[in-house]
N, C-alpha and C positions, 0 to 999 in steps of 0.2 A: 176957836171954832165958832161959827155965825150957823144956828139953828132957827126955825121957824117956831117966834112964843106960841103964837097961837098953834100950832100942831102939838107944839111939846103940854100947853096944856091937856089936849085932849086925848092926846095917844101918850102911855106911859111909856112903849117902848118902841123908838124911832132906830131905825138901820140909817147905819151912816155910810158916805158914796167913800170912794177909795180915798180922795184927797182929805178927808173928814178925817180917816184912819190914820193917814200919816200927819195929819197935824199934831193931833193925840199923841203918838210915835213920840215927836218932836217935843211934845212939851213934859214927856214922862222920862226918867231916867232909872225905874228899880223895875225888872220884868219876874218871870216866870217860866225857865225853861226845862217845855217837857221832852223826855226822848223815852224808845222803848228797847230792850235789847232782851233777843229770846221771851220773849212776851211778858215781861216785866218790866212795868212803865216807875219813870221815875221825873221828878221833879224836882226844879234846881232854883231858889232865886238868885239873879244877877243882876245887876247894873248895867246898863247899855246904852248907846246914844244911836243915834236910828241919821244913819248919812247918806246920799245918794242912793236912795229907794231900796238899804238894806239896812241891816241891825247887826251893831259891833260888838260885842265883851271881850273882856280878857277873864284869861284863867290862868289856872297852872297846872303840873302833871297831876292824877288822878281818875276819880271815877269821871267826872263829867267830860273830860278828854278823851277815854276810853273808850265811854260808850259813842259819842260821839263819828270816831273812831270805826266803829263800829256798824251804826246807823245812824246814816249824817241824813234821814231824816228825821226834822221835830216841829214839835208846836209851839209857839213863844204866844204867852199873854202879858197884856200889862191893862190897868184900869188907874181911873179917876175918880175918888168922890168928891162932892161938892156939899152945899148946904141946901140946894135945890134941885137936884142932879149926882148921875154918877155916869159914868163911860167905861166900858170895856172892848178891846179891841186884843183879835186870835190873829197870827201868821202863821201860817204851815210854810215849811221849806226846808231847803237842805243849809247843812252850817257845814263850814269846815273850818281849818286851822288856816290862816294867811303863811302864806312862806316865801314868796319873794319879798325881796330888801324892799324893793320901791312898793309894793304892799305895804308893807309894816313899819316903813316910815312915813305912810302918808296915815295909818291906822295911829300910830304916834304921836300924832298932829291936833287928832280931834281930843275935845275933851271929857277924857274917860280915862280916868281914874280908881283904884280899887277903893271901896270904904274901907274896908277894917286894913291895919298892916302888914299887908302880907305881897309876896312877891307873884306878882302875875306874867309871866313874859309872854303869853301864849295867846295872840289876837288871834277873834274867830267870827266871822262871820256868816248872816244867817241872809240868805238869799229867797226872797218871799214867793211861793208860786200860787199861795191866794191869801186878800185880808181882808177880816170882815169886821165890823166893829156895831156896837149897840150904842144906843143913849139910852138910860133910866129917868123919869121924872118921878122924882121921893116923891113919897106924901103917906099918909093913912089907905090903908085899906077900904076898898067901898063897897058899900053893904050892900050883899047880896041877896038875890032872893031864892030859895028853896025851894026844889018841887019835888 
């Protein structure tokens, strides 16, 4: 990502444009997906890789297929810290299950992979209909004044 130092100094927290968001996308692979069902929100971490202006995981049968299932819409987070910075970036949109061949073998192609050993056959994608993402510039707290 290419930001402005001098901004990033003076403003702690800078909104980044769309392409800023999918860069970030691009360079993160562990998210955070929320969905709600019957008014009970739930949250999932997943692994993803962010291809052709959408965001892929695999899963398997269960709750987060279900709900999904369900209400295919959700909010996907993922963030970055740094040693001078941190980045987070929000997706709202709808996910579904892939179910044509030529889907899921081209979802097959990219590299995405489960972490732990476990059998995922179930690619889903999450189709973005807005993203908005933040820059943080760390530092100390500054002293304020009281009135």
């Amino acid at each position: 990502m290419t930001f402005d130092d001098v901004n990033a100094a003076s403003v702690p927290v800078q909104i980044l444009s769309e392409d800023e968001c999918w860069n970030a996308l691009l360079s993160a692979s562990l998210g955070r997906l929320a969905v709600a069902v019957g008014g009970i929100p739930d949250i999932f971490p997943v692994n993803f890789v962010a291809a052709d202006r959408r965001l892929l995981f695999r899963t398997a049968s269960g709750t987060k297929l279900i709900e999904l299932t369900v209400n295919s819409r959700v909010a996907f987070e993922t963030d970055g810290v740094g040693r001078d910075d941190a980045w987070s970036v929000i997706v709202h949109g709808t996910a579904r299950a892939l179910d044509t061949q030529r889907e899921i073998d081209d979802a097959a192609a990219l590299p995405l992979h489960p972490l732990i050993p476990t059998v995922k056959p179930v690619f889903v994608e999450i189709v973005p209909e807005s993203i908005t993402g933040r820059r943080f510039t760390l530092g100390p707290e500054p002293t304020a004044t009281l009135t």
